[in-house]
C-alpha positions as CSV (number, residue, x, y, z in Angstrom):
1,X,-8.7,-0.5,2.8
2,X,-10.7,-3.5,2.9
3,X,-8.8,-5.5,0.8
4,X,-5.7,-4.7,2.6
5,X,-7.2,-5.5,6.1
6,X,-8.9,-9.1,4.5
7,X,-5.8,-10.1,2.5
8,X,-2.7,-8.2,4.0
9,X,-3.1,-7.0,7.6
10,X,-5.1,-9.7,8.5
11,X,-7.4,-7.7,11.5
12,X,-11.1,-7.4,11.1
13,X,-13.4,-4.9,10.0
14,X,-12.3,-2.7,13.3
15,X,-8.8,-1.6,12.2
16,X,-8.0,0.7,14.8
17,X,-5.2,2.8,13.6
18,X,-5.1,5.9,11.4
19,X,-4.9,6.1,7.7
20,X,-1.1,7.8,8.8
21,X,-0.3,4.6,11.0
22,X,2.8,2.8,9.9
23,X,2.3,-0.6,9.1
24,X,5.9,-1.5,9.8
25,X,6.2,-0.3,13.5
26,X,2.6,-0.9,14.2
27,X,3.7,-4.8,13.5
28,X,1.1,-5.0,10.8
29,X,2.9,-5.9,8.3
30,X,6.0,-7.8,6.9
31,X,8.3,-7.8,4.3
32,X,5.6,-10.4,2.3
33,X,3.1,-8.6,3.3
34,X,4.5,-5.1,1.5
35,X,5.5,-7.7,-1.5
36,X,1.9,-8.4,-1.3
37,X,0.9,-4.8,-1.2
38,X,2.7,-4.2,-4.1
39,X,1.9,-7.1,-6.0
40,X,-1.9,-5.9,-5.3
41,X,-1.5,-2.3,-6.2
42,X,-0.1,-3.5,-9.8
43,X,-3.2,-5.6,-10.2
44,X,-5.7,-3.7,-9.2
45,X,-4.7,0.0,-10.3
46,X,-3.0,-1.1,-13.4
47,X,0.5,0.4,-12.8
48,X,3.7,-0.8,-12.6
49,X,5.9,-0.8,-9.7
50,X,10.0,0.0,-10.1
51,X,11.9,-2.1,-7.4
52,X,13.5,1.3,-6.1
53,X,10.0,2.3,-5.4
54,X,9.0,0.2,-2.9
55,X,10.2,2.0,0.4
56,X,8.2,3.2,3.5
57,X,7.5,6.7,1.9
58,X,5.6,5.0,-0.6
59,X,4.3,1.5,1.0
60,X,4.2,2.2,5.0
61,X,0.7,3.9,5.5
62,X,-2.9,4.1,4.1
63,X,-2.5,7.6,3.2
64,X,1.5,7.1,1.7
65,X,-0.5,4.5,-0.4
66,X,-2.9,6.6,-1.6
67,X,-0.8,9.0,-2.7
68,X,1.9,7.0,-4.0
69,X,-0.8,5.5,-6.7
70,X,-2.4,9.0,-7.4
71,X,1.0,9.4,-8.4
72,X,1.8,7.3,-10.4
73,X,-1.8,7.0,-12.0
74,X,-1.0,11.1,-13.0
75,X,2.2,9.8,-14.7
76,X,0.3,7.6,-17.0
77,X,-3.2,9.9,-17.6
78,X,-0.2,12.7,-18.5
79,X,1.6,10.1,-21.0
């Protein structure tokens, strides 16, 4: 979460929203700023992210995060 409030959401260490609050209609985010997301997710988890993948049910919450890269983390521990 850090890294997405220092490099992404730009807010400080108080984010006051849930770990379910939509970073689209909150206004905390852009279409960079999910590019960003995504470009960090790849980086830092070590998975690759398909174009038809990036969509609010994956990259529009903390939570949908989270469990969009457990997913996809499975995938590759399974292959």
């Amino acid at each position: 979460m850090q890294i997405l409030c220092d490099n992404v959401l730009y807010v400080d260490d108080s984010f006051e929203y849930s770990n379910d609050s939509s970073f689209l209609a909150e206004g905390l985010v852009d279409s960079t700023g999910v590019m960003e997301i995504v470009m960090y997710v790849q980086s830092a988890f070590g998975i690759v992210v398909d174009l038809h993948e990036v969509t609010p049910d994956h990259f529009d919450s903390i939570n949908k995060l989270a469990a969009f890269i457990r997913s996809k983390r499975a995938v590759l521990a399974a292959s």
